[in-house]
N, C-alpha and C positions, 0 to 999 in steps of 0.2 A: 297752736292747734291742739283741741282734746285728742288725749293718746285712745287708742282704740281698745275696747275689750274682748277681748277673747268668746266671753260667755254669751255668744249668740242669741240664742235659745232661753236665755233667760225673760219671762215676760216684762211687758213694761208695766209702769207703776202710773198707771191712769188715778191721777188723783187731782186734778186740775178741774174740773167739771167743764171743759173745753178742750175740745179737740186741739186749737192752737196753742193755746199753753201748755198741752204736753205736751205738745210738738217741743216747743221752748226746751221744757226740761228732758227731752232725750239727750242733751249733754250734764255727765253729775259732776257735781262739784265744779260748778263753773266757773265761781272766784274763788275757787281751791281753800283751805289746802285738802285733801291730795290734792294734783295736777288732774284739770277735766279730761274727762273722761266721753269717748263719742259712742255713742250706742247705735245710731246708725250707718253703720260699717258700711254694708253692700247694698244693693237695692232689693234684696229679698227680706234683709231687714227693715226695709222701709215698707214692702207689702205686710210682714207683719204686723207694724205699726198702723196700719190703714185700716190692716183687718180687724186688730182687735183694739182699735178705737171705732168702728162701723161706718166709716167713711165708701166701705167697699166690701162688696158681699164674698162670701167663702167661694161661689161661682166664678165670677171675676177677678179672685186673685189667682187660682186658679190657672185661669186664661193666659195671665199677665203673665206667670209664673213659666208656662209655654209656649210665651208669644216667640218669633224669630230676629226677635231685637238683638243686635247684639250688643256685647260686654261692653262697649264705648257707649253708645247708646242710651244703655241702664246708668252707666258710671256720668252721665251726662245729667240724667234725670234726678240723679239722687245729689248731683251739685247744686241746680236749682233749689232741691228743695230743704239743704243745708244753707242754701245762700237767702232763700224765703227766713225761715228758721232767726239764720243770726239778725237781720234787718230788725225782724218782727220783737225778737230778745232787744237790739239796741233802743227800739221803740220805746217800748213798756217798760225797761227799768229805769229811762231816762224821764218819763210819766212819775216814776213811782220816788225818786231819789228829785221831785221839781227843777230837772235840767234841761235844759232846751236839747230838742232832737234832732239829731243829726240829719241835718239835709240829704244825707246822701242816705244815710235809709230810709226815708222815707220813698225818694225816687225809685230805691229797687224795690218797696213794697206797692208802690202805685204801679211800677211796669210785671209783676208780679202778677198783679189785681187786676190788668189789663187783659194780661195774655188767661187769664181761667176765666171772665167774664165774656172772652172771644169763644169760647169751648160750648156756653151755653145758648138753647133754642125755648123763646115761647111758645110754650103750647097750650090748648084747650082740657083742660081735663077734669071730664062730669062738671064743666060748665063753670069752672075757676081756671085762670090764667094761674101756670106754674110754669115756671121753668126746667127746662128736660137738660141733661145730659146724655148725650149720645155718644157710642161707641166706648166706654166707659171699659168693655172687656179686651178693647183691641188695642186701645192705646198704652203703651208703656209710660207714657206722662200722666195719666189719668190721678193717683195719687198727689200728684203736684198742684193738680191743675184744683182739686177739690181742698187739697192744705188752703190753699192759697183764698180762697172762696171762702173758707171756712173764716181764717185771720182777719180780710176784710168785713165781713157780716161781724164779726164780735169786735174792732176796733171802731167803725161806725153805728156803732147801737148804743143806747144808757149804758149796757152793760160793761162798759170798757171804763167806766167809772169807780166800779168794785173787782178790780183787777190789783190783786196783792202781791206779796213775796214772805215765802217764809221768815219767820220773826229770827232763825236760828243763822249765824252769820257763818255757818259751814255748810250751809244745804241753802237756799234762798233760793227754792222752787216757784214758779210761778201758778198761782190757784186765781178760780171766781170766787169771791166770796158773796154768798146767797145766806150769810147766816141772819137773823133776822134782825142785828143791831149793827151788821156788817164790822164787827172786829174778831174774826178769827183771825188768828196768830200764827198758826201753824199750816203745813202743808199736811202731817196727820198728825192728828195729838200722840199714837200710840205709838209711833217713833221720836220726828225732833220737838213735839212736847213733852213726851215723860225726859226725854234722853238732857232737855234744859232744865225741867223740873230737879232731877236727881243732880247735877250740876252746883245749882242752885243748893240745892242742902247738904250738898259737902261742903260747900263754901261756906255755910254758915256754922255747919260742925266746924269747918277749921278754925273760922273766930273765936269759937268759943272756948277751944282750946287751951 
Protein backbone atom coordinates (compact mmCIF):
# COMPACT_ATOMS: atom_id res chain seq x y z
CA UNK A 1 0.00 0.00 0.00
CA UNK A 2 1.31 3.74 -0.92
CA UNK A 3 2.55 5.20 2.41
CA UNK A 4 0.51 8.32 3.15
CA UNK A 5 1.89 12.06 3.18
CA UNK A 6 1.58 14.29 5.52
CA UNK A 7 1.52 17.37 3.23
CA UNK A 8 -2.17 17.72 2.74
CA UNK A 9 -2.62 20.88 1.61
CA UNK A 10 -0.33 20.56 -0.99
CA UNK A 11 -2.11 21.13 -4.49
CA UNK A 12 -2.26 18.39 -7.11
CA UNK A 13 -0.35 18.37 -10.24
CA UNK A 14 -3.04 18.29 -12.78
CA UNK A 15 -1.06 17.64 -15.72
CA UNK A 16 -2.88 14.54 -17.36
CA UNK A 17 -5.35 16.58 -19.45
CA UNK A 18 -8.16 14.13 -17.92
CA UNK A 19 -9.62 14.11 -15.06
CA UNK A 20 -9.12 10.24 -14.73
CA UNK A 21 -5.69 10.08 -15.15
CA UNK A 22 -4.97 12.28 -12.63
CA UNK A 23 -7.09 10.47 -10.62
CA UNK A 24 -4.43 7.64 -11.59
CA UNK A 25 -1.41 9.57 -10.69
CA UNK A 26 -2.72 10.95 -7.11
CA UNK A 27 -0.36 7.90 -6.01
CA UNK A 28 3.57 9.23 -6.76
CA UNK A 29 5.89 7.08 -7.45
CA UNK A 30 3.94 4.16 -8.05
CA UNK A 31 6.70 1.59 -9.27
CA UNK A 32 8.94 3.37 -6.75
CA UNK A 33 11.68 3.93 -6.01
CA UNK A 34 10.76 5.95 -3.30
CA UNK A 35 7.93 3.70 -1.86
CA UNK A 36 4.42 5.18 -3.31
CA UNK A 37 3.18 7.42 -1.97
CA UNK A 38 -1.03 8.12 -1.34
CA UNK A 39 -2.10 11.70 -1.77
CA UNK A 40 -5.62 10.80 -1.15
CA UNK A 41 -5.54 10.39 2.57
CA UNK A 42 -8.99 11.47 3.82
CA UNK A 43 -12.07 12.37 1.89
CA UNK A 44 -11.49 16.07 2.28
CA UNK A 45 -8.68 15.39 0.21
CA UNK A 46 -10.63 13.69 -2.27
CA UNK A 47 -13.11 16.99 -2.20
CA UNK A 48 -10.12 18.83 -2.94
CA UNK A 49 -9.24 16.81 -5.85
CA UNK A 50 -12.85 17.19 -7.34
CA UNK A 51 -12.57 20.72 -6.68
CA UNK A 52 -9.62 21.60 -8.32
CA UNK A 53 -9.87 19.22 -11.17
CA UNK A 54 -13.84 21.00 -11.83
CA UNK A 55 -15.57 17.90 -11.48
CA UNK A 56 -17.48 19.91 -8.53
CA UNK A 57 -18.21 23.39 -7.85
CA UNK A 58 -16.76 25.48 -4.78
CA UNK A 59 -20.62 25.47 -3.75
CA UNK A 60 -21.01 21.87 -3.52
CA UNK A 61 -17.85 20.96 -1.97
CA UNK A 62 -18.74 23.20 0.30
CA UNK A 63 -22.04 21.28 1.12
CA UNK A 64 -20.24 17.97 0.94
CA UNK A 65 -17.80 19.48 3.28
CA UNK A 66 -20.90 19.98 5.97
CA UNK A 67 -22.90 17.31 4.93
CA UNK A 68 -23.83 14.91 8.38
CA UNK A 69 -22.21 11.86 6.96
CA UNK A 70 -20.17 10.44 9.10
CA UNK A 71 -16.48 9.51 9.39
CA UNK A 72 -17.20 5.58 8.19
CA UNK A 73 -19.29 6.76 5.68
CA UNK A 74 -16.73 9.41 3.99
CA UNK A 75 -13.76 6.55 4.82
CA UNK A 76 -16.27 4.37 2.79
CA UNK A 77 -16.45 6.75 -0.14
CA UNK A 78 -12.99 7.51 -0.58
CA UNK A 79 -12.42 3.33 -0.65
CA UNK A 80 -14.49 3.20 -3.66
CA UNK A 81 -12.79 5.76 -5.17
CA UNK A 82 -9.29 4.45 -4.44
CA UNK A 83 -10.62 1.01 -5.61
CA UNK A 84 -12.12 3.04 -9.04
CA UNK A 85 -8.48 4.51 -9.27
CA UNK A 86 -6.39 1.18 -8.92
CA UNK A 87 -8.79 -0.94 -11.35
CA UNK A 88 -8.61 1.95 -13.90
CA UNK A 89 -4.35 2.26 -13.25
CA UNK A 90 -4.35 -1.80 -13.76
CA UNK A 91 -6.40 -1.08 -16.99
CA UNK A 92 -4.25 1.43 -18.75
CA UNK A 93 -0.73 0.23 -18.04
CA UNK A 94 -1.64 -3.17 -19.01
CA UNK A 95 -2.98 -1.13 -22.61
CA UNK A 96 0.11 0.54 -22.46
CA UNK A 97 2.94 -2.36 -21.60
CA UNK A 98 0.39 -4.88 -24.64
CA UNK A 99 -0.67 -7.14 -21.71
CA UNK A 100 -3.89 -8.56 -21.44
CA UNK A 101 -6.05 -7.08 -18.72
CA UNK A 102 -6.88 -8.34 -15.85
CA UNK A 103 -10.47 -9.68 -15.68
CA UNK A 104 -10.97 -8.70 -12.48
CA UNK A 105 -10.39 -5.02 -13.10
CA UNK A 106 -12.18 -4.65 -15.52
CA UNK A 107 -15.35 -6.19 -13.53
CA UNK A 108 -14.77 -3.48 -10.80
CA UNK A 109 -14.57 -0.91 -13.43
CA UNK A 110 -17.81 -1.98 -15.18
CA UNK A 111 -19.59 -2.29 -11.69
CA UNK A 112 -17.96 1.06 -10.97
CA UNK A 113 -19.54 2.35 -14.31
CA UNK A 114 -22.75 0.94 -13.43
CA UNK A 115 -23.38 2.37 -10.14
CA UNK A 116 -22.51 6.35 -11.52
CA UNK A 117 -24.55 5.73 -14.65
CA UNK A 118 -27.54 4.64 -12.11
CA UNK A 119 -26.93 8.38 -10.52
CA UNK A 120 -27.85 10.06 -13.79
CA UNK A 121 -31.44 11.49 -15.18
CA UNK A 122 -32.31 12.57 -19.04
CA UNK A 123 -33.43 15.67 -19.42
CA UNK A 124 -34.58 18.32 -21.90
CA UNK A 125 -32.51 21.17 -21.95
CA UNK A 126 -33.25 24.32 -24.52
CA UNK A 127 -34.34 21.46 -26.71
CA UNK A 128 -31.07 19.02 -26.48
CA UNK A 129 -31.38 15.71 -24.54
CA UNK A 130 -28.41 15.92 -21.62
CA UNK A 131 -27.91 14.15 -18.98
CA UNK A 132 -28.49 15.80 -15.46
CA UNK A 133 -27.08 14.85 -12.21
CA UNK A 134 -29.07 15.40 -9.39
CA UNK A 135 -28.36 15.98 -5.80
CA UNK A 136 -24.73 16.46 -6.53
CA UNK A 137 -24.55 18.69 -3.07
CA UNK A 138 -26.17 16.29 -0.89
CA UNK A 139 -24.58 13.17 -1.62
CA UNK A 140 -21.29 12.42 -0.07
CA UNK A 141 -20.55 9.72 -3.04
CA UNK A 142 -21.04 12.34 -5.51
CA UNK A 143 -17.12 12.62 -6.33
CA UNK A 144 -17.14 9.04 -6.90
CA UNK A 145 -19.92 8.66 -8.78
CA UNK A 146 -18.59 11.67 -11.41
CA UNK A 147 -14.67 9.94 -11.18
CA UNK A 148 -16.17 7.00 -12.31
CA UNK A 149 -18.21 8.68 -15.23
CA UNK A 150 -15.45 10.53 -16.02
CA UNK A 151 -12.94 6.93 -16.56
CA UNK A 152 -15.76 5.48 -18.45
CA UNK A 153 -16.42 8.42 -21.10
CA UNK A 154 -12.44 8.55 -21.61
CA UNK A 155 -11.84 4.66 -21.82
CA UNK A 156 -14.67 4.16 -24.36
CA UNK A 157 -14.00 6.99 -26.71
CA UNK A 158 -10.82 7.26 -29.53
CA UNK A 159 -9.25 8.97 -26.97
CA UNK A 160 -8.23 6.16 -24.84
CA UNK A 161 -6.08 5.34 -27.89
CA UNK A 162 -3.51 8.40 -27.00
CA UNK A 163 -3.28 7.55 -23.47
CA UNK A 164 0.48 7.44 -22.42
CA UNK A 165 3.00 7.07 -19.41
CA UNK A 166 5.87 9.12 -18.66
CA UNK A 167 8.97 8.15 -20.61
CA UNK A 168 11.01 8.73 -17.20
CA UNK A 169 10.92 5.11 -15.33
CA UNK A 170 10.76 6.86 -11.73
CA UNK A 171 7.69 8.89 -12.25
CA UNK A 172 5.55 7.11 -15.19
CA UNK A 173 2.51 9.46 -14.74
CA UNK A 174 -0.37 8.78 -16.77
CA UNK A 175 -1.20 11.80 -19.55
CA UNK A 176 -3.46 12.33 -22.88
CA UNK A 177 -1.40 12.93 -25.42
CA UNK A 178 -3.23 15.54 -27.84
CA UNK A 179 0.23 16.60 -29.29
CA UNK A 180 -0.07 16.79 -32.92
CA UNK A 181 2.28 13.80 -33.97
CA UNK A 182 0.99 12.13 -30.67
CA UNK A 183 4.63 11.27 -29.22
CA UNK A 184 5.11 13.37 -26.13
CA UNK A 185 7.39 11.68 -23.90
CA UNK A 186 7.05 13.26 -20.84
CA UNK A 187 4.38 14.07 -18.14
CA UNK A 188 6.11 17.83 -18.17
CA UNK A 189 9.19 18.62 -20.06
CA UNK A 190 10.18 21.12 -17.27
CA UNK A 191 10.58 18.36 -14.67
CA UNK A 192 11.08 14.56 -15.89
CA UNK A 193 12.18 16.07 -19.18
CA UNK A 194 14.98 18.39 -18.29
CA UNK A 195 15.58 16.14 -15.15
CA UNK A 196 16.40 13.00 -18.17
CA UNK A 197 17.83 15.43 -20.33
CA UNK A 198 20.54 16.48 -17.69
CA UNK A 199 20.89 12.60 -16.85
CA UNK A 200 21.65 12.14 -20.16
CA UNK A 201 24.70 14.44 -20.43
CA UNK A 202 26.30 13.55 -17.38
CA UNK A 203 26.40 10.21 -18.70
CA UNK A 204 27.95 11.22 -21.77
CA UNK A 205 30.51 13.72 -19.90
CA UNK A 206 31.30 10.50 -17.90
CA UNK A 207 32.21 8.77 -21.19
CA UNK A 208 34.17 10.89 -22.18
CA UNK A 209 36.14 11.16 -19.45
Amino acid sequence: MPQAENAHVKPFELIAGHVALDLVNTVDHRFGPPAPQERLVTYDDLLRFALQSGIITDRQAKKLRRSEASLAERETILRQVRDLREALAAVAYAQLENNEIPASSLATLEDHFKQAAARRHLVAGNLLLVWNWSGLSREIAAPWWRLSQAAADLLLSDQSAHIRCCSSETCRWLFLDTSKNHTRRWCEMKTCGNRMKARRFHARQSENE
